[in-house]
N, C-alpha and C positions, 0 to 999 in steps of 0.2 A: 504494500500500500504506500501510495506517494504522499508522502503528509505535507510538500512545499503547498498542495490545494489548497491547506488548512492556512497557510500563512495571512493575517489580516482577515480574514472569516470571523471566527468566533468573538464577540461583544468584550468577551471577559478578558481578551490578552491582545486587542487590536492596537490599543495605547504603548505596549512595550516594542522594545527593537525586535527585528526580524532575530536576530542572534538567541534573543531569552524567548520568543513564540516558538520557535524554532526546539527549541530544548523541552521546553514544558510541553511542545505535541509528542515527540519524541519518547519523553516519560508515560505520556497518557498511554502510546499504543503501544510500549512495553508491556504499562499497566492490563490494558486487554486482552495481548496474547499470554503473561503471568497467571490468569486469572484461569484461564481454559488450561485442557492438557493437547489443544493443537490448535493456531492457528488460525485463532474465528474472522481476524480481517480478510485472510487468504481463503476460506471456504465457503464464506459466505457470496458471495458474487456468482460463481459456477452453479452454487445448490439453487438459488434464486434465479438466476437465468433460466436456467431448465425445466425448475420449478412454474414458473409462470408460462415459457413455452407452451409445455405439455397441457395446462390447463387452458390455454387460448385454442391452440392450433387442435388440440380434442374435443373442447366445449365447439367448436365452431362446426365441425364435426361430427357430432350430435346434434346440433342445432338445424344445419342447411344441407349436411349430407359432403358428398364429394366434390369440391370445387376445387379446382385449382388456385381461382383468385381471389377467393374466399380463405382459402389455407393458406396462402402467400400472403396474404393482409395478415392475418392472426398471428404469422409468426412474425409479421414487424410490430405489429402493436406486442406482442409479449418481449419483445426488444425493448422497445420505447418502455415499458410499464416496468420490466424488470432494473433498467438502470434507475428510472424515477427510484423504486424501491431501494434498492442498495444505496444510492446514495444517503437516503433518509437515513436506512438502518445506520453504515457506517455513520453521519454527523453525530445522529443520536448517542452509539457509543463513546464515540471522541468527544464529546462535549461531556458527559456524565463522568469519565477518567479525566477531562480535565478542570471539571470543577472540583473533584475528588482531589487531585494534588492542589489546586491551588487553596482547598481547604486545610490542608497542611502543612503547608508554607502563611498561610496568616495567624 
């Protein structure tokens, strides 16, 4: 996971230099993968990818039957829906780990 995204993002550490946001993302997504016994920034993205494929490009499938351009559409909406997703889930984590350290640094 690229944490430079996170740089000037988050409310609670926009005010310090690149150098200390920089460090305290750093901590947070130690804190993350510390917390699991594998790597939930790196598994999350592929589970959820897939995850949402399968239920678009099947729901759609169920729904209209055998379309080509029906199942071509479903599996870019399950694109488009799966990154919205992962995004969220990853800020959500990164924000909760780094309000956790910064609550132990005041």
């Amino acid at each position: 996971m690229d944490i430079k995204q996170y740089i000037d993002y988050f409310d609670e550490i926009s005010h310090l230099k690149r150098e200390q946001q920089f460090m305290l993302l750093e901590q947070a997504r130690n804190d993350i993968h510390g917390r699991s016994k594998f790597p939930i920034l790196s598994f999350i993205p592929p589970f959820v990818r897939l995850t949402l494929i399968l239920l678009f490009t099947g729901g759609s499938y169920l729904v209209f039957g055998y379309s080509g351009w029906i199942l071509l559409l479903s599996f870019f909406l399950g694109l488009i829906c799966s990154r919205v997703v992962i995004t969220e889930i990853n800020d959500s984590l990164m924000l909760k780990a780094l309000k956790k350290n910064l609550a132990k640094i005041a």
